[in-house]
N, C-alpha and C positions, 0 to 999 in steps of 0.2 A: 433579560430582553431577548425576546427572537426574532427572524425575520431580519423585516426590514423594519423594526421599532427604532432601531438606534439610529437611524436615517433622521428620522423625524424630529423634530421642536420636541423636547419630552414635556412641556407644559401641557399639551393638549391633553394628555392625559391626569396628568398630577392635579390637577387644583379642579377640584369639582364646578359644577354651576353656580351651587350654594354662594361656594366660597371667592365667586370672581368679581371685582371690585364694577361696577358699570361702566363701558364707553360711553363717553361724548358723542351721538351722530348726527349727522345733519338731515333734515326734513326734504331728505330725497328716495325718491321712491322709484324701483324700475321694474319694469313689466319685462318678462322675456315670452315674445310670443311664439310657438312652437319652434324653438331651438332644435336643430337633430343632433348635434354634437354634444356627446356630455361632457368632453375634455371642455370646450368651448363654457358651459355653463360652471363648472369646477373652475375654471379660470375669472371669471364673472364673480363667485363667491369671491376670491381671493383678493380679488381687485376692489370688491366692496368693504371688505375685511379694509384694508387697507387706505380705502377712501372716507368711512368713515358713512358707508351708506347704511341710511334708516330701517331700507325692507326691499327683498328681492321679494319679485311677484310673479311664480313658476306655470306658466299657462300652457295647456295642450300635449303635445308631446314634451315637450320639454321635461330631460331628466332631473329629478330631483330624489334626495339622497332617501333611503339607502340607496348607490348605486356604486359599482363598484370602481368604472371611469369615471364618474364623477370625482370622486372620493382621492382618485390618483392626482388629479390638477386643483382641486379646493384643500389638501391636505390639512383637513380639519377646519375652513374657515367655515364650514356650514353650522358648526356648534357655535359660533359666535356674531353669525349675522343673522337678523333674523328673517324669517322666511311662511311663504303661505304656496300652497298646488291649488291651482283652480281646473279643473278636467275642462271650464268653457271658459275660455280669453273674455267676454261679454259679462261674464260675473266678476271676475278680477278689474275691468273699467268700470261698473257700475258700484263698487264697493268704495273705489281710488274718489268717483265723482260722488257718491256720500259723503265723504271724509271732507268735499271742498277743495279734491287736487287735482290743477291743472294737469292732464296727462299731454305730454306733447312727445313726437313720433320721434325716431331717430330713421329718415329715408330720403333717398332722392326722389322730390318730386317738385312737378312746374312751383314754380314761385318758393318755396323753402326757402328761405335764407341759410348764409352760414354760419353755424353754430357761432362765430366768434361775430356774427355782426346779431345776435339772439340776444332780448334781456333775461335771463332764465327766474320764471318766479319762484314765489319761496311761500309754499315747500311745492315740489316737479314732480313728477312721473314721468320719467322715461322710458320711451318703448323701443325695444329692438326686437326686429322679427329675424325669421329663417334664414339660416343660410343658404339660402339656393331662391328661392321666392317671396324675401324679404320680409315686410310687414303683411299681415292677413288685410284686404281691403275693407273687409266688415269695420276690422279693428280700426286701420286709417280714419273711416269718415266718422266714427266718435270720437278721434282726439282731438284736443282742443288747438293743436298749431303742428308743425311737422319744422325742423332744422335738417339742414343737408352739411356731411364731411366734406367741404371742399376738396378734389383730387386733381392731380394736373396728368399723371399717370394714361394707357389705352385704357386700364383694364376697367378704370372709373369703380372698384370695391374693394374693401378693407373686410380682413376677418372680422367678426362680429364682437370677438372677446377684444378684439385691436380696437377696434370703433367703439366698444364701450370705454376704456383707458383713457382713448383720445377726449370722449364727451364728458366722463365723470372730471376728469384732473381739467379739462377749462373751465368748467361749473369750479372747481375746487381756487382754481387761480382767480376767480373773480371775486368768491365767499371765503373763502380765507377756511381752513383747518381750524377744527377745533381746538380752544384754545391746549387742553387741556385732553388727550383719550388716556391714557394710563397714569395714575402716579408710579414712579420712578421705581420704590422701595417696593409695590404692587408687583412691577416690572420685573425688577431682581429676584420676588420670589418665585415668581413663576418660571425663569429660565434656571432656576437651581438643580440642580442634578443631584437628586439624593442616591 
């Protein structure tokens, strides 16, 4: 190994696509609408990796791999979630509302409720936008509802990859984890260190 290889989970490498057993995910689905941070969107993979989400939907600027900061904060969860680049945010909601999924906003706005008072349906799109000018308004008035993160704080905003955590893992406490994302013996071979 060189580098920084030994740093790393060695399964990311070792067990091809072929051969990896399939996750459990749940019928959630998140738009990220021109994200500027690729740490922030690397973090997002990670978080989806671990939540157990369906399909990132990479719009606009928004980095999507190869990318090299990306790559640094997703360390490798982008081989295992899956994912689509839409270069227009407008094609990625018209594809979400073919499919039949509710897209709802993740933003502060008049009347929003908060997330923890939201019934979240099943299967969602969630949308987070920019960090600095939030959601695109084009995108806002096509989604079908918006939830706002309660804050008690001045600053009234949370990082983006923070405020994705906070919305995926409530949605998670209400639907419950899959019963079932790796078999065990799956599990062991993949962390083996040949």
């Amino acid at each position: 190994m060189s580098g920084n290889q030994s740093q790393r989970e060695p399964w990311y490498a070792a067990v091809p696509p072929e051969e990896r057993s399939p996750l459990l995910r749940l019928p959630i689905h998140v738009m990220l609408d021109n994200l500027r941070s690729a740490f922030n969107v690397g973090s997002i993979f990670r978080t989806s990796d671990a939540g157990a989400v369906a399909h990132l939907h990479l719009c606009g600027m928004t980095a999507h791999p190869p990318h090299k900061k990306l790559e640094k904060t997703a360390l490798g969860a982008f081989d295992y979630v899956p994912w689509t680049y839409y270069e227009r945010n407008r094609d990625c909601i018209d594809a979400l509302k073919a499919e039949g999924i509710p897209v709802i906003a993740v933003e502060t706005v008049e009347g929003a409720p908060s997330l923890f008072d939201f019934q979240w349906p099943r299967p969602v799109a969630i949308v987070f936008g920019n960090e600095e000018n939030g959601i695109n308004a084009r995108v806002l008035a096509r989604c079908d509802g918006a939830v706002q993160i309660p804050m008690a704080g001045y600053k009234k905003s949370i990082n983006v990859a923070t405020a994705f955590g906070i919305v995926l893992y409530h949605i998670l406490s209400r639907w419950g984890m899959p019963e079932t994302s790796l078999p065990e013996e799956e599990r062991e071979r993949m962390l083996r260190v040949e």
